[in-house]
C-alpha positions in Angstrom: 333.7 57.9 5.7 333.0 56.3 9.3 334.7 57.0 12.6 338.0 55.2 13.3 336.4 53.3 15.8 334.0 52.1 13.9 336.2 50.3 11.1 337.8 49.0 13.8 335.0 47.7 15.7 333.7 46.0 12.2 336.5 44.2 11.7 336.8 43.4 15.0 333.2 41.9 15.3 333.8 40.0 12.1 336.8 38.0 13.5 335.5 37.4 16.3 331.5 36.0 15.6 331.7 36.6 11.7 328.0 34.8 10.8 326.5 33.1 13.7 324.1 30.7 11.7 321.5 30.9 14.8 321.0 34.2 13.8 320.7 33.6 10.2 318.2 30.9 10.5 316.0 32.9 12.1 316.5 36.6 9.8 317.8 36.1 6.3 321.3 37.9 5.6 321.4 41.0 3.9 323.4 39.0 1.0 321.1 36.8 0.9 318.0 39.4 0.6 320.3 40.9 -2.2 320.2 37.8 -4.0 316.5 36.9 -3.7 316.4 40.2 -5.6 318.3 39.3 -8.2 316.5 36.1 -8.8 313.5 37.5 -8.9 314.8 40.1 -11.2 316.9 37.9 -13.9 313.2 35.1 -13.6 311.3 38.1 -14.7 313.6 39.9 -17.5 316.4 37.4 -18.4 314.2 35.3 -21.3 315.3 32.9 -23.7 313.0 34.5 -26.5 314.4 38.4 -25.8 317.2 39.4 -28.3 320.5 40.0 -27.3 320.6 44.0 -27.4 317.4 44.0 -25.4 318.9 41.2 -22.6 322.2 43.0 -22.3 319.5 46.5 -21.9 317.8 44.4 -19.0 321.0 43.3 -17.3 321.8 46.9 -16.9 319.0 48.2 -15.6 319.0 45.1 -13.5 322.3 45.8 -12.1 321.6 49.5 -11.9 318.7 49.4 -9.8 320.0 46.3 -7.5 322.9 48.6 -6.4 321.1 51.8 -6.2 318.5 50.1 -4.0 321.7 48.8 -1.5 323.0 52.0 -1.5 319.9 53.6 -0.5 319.9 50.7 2.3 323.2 51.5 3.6 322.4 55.1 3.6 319.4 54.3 5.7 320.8 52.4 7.6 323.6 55.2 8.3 321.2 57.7 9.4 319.3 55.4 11.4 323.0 55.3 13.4 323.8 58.6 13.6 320.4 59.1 15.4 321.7 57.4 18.7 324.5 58.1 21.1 326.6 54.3 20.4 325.0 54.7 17.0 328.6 54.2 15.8 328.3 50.6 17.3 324.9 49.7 15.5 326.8 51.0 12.1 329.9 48.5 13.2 327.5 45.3 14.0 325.7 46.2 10.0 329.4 46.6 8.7 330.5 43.5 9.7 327.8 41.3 7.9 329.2 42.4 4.8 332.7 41.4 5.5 334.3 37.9 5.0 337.3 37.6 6.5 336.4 34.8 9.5 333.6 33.0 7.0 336.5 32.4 4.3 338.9 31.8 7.1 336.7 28.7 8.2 335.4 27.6 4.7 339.4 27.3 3.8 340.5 25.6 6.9 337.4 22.9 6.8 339.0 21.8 3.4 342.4 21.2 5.0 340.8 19.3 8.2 338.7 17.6 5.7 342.3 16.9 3.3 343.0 15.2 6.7 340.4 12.6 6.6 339.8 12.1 3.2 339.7 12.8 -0.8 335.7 12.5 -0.7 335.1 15.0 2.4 337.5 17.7 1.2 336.3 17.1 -2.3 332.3 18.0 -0.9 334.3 20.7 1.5 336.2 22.2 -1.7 332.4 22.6 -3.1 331.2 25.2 -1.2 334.1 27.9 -1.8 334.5 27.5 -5.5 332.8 26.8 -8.7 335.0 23.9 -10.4 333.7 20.7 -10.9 335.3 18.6 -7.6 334.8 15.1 -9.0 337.8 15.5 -11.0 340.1 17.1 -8.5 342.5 15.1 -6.7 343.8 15.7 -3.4 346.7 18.8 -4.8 343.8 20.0 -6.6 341.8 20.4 -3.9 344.5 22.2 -1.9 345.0 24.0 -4.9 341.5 25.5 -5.1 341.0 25.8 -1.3 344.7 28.2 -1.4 343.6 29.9 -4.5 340.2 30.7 -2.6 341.6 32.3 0.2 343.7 34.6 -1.8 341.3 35.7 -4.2 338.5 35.9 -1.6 341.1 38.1 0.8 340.9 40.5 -2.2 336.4 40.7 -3.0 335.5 39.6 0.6 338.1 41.2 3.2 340.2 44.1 0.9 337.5 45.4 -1.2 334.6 45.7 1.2 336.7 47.3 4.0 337.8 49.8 1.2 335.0 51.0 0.2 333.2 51.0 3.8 336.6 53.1 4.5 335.8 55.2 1.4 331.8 55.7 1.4 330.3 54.4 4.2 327.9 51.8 4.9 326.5 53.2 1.3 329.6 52.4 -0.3 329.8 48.6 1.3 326.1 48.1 0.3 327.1 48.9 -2.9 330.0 47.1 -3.2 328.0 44.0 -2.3 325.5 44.6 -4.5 327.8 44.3 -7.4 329.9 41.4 -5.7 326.5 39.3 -5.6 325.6 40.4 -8.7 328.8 39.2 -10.6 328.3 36.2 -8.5 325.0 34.8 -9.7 325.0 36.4 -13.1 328.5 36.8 -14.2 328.6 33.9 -16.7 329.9 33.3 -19.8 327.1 31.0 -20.9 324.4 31.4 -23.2 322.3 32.3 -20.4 323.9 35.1 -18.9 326.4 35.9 -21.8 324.1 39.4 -22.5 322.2 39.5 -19.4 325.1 39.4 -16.5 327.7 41.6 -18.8 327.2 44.6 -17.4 327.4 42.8 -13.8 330.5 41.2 -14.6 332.4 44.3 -16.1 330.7 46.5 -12.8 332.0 44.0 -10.6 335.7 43.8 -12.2 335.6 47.7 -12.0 334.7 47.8 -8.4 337.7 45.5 -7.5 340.6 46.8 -10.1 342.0 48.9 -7.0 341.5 46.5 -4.3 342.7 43.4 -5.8 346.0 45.4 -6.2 345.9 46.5 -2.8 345.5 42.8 -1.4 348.8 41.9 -3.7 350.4 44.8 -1.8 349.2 43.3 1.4 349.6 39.8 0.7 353.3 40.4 -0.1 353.7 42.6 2.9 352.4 40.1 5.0 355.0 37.2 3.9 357.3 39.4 5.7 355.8 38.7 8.6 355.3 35.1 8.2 357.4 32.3 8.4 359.1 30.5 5.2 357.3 33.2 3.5 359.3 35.3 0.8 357.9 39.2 -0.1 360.5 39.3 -2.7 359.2 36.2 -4.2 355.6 37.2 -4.1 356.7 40.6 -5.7 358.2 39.0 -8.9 355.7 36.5 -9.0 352.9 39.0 -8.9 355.3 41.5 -11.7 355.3 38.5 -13.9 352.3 36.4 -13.5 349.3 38.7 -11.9 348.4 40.1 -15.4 348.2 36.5 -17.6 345.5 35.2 -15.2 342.1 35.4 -17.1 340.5 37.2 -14.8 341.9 41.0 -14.7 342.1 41.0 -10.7 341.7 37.9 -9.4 345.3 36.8 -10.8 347.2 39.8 -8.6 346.0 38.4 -5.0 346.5 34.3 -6.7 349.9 35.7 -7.6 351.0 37.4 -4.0 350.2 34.4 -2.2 351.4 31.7 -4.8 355.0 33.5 -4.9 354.9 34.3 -1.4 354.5 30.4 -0.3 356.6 29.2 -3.2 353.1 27.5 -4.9 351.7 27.6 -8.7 348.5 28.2 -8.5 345.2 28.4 -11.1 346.3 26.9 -14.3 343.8 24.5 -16.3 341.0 23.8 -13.9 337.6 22.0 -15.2 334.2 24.1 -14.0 330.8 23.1 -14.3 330.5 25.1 -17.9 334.1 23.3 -18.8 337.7 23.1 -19.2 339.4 26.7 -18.6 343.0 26.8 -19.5 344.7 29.1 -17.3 347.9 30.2 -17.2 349.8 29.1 -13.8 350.3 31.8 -10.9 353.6 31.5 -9.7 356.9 28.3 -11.1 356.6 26.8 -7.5 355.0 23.8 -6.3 351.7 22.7 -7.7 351.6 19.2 -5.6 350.2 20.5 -2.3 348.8 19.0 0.4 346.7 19.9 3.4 349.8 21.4 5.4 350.3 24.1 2.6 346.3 25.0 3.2 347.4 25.7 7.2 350.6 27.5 5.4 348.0 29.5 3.0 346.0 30.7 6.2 348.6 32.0 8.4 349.8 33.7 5.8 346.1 35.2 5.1 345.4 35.6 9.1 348.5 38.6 8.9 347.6 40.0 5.7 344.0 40.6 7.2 345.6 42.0 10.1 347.6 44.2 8.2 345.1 45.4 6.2 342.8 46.3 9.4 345.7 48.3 11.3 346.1 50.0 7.8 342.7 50.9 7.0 342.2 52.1 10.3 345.3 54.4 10.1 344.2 55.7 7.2 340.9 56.9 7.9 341.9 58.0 11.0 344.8 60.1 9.4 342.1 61.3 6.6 339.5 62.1 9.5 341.9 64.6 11.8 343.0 66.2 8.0 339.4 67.1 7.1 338.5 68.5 10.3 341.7 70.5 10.2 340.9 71.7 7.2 337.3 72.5 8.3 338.7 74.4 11.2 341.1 76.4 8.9 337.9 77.4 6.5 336.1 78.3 9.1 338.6 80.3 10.7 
């Protein structure tokens, strides 16, 4: 579990310079290492001539080794901190590459300033934050998907990697990462990865069952803070949607946010692979337009907030109880 100060300083670091691409040009990111590694992995043992037992055998020991190796990292990297006096500091600056919250902020809000201009730029915008086919999204589709991104993003790339930091460490966030890349690139259902990227897809919806319900939580306590914004709504909406979405987490954070804002969200959407019929997030409006994408953010911006001020609450409160208790042994 890291120091108080040092959640804080992460998530602090991360809203304020998130990725600074002159950096990345010059040193890969450590996502991006992770996925060179997976590439090269799935090139070498995902073939089309290997049965099905024996690629499903592969994509576990694929998986299993990718996120022992970034847990091994992270608890490198750990010890290399705790060496040095601001050592907490270095451990903040490697935290906050592995969380999303400002990236996602400005993907989402380049689709709305793009929405602004035109169907064709927010269509190529739209692109980069989610996998459906953009040519045949019109402009409330592509406020759609840019609104549905920032929810279920707020739960795998702000919620979920500041829990398990919180939880485990720079270990645990490596780890986490691991599995979040690894769904990401293999977790298909296609007859390339059907086998293979199983295990990768069922690690990675097991890694975010708690979070994802945590970002509802936060989501909806956010829209109390948030103008036109109903927790009620979100509540009922997340009690009576959150669990027909196809995916089993990303539908709780779609739900909070859909409800909260008075949207429908997800529903039949076309992906590269194909139509996927959905079931809708939420009765509200489906017809949205660039202003709702502003609406979406604001509405993100306080439930990021929130979840900082509570995470760092929490492991402080956790912190003082352990060495309390290590006290009263030792006593």
């Amino acid at each position: 579990m890291p120091l108080p100060e040092t959640l804080a300083a992460a998530l602090l670091i991360d809203a304020a310079i998130g990725d600074p691409a002159a950096v990345y040009r010059k040193i890969p990111h450590p996502v991006a290492l992770m996925g060179r590694l997976i590439a090269g992995l799935e090139g070498r043992l995902n073939t089309p001539a290997t049965s099905p037992h024996r690629r499903f055998a592969r994509g576990l020991l694929t998986a299993a080794a990718v996120v022992a190796l970034a847990a091994a990292a992270g608890g490198l990297a750990q010890a290399f901190c705790a060496g040095w006096s601001h050592g907490w500091l270095l451990e903040a600056v490697a935290a906050s590459t592995l969380i999303a919250a400002r990236s996602l902020y400005l993907h989402v809000r380049a689709v709305g300033q793009a929405l602004d201009d035109s169907l064709a730029s927010a269509r190529d915008a739209v692109s980069h934050i989610v996998g459906r086919d953009p040519a045949f999204l019109d402009e409330a589709a592509v406020a759609r998907a840019a609104v549905e991104s920032a929810a279920e993003n707020f739960a795998d790339g702000v919620a979920a990697p500041v829990f398990w930091f919180a939880l485990l460490g720079l270990p645990g966030l490596c780890a986490y990462k691991a599995i979040n890349t690894l769904d990401s690139m293999l977790g298909y259902r296609n007859e390339r990865f059907e086998h293979f990227g199983k295990c990768a897809a069922r690690l990675d919806d097991a890694a975010n069952w708690l979070p994802a319900r945590l970002s509802a939580l936060a989501i909806t306590a956010a829209a109390a803070l948030t103008p036109e914004a109903s927790p009620a709504r979100a509540w009922r909406t997340v009690v009576a949607d959150a669990k027909r979405h196809r995916s089993p987490n990303a539908g709780w954070p779609e739900a909070a946010m859909a409800g909260a804002l008075g949207f429908a969200l997800a529903g039949p959407r076309r992906y590269a692979q194909g139509w996927v019929d959905d079931h809708w997030m939420g009765d509200g409006n489906a017809d949205l337009r660039a202003h709702d994408i502003r609406r979406a953010l604001s509405l993100y911006v306080t439930a990021c907030v929130l979840t900082a001020i509570i995470s760092v609450v929490g492991v402080t409160i956790t912190g003082s109880s352990s060495a309390a208790l290590a006290l009263a042994t030792a006593g």
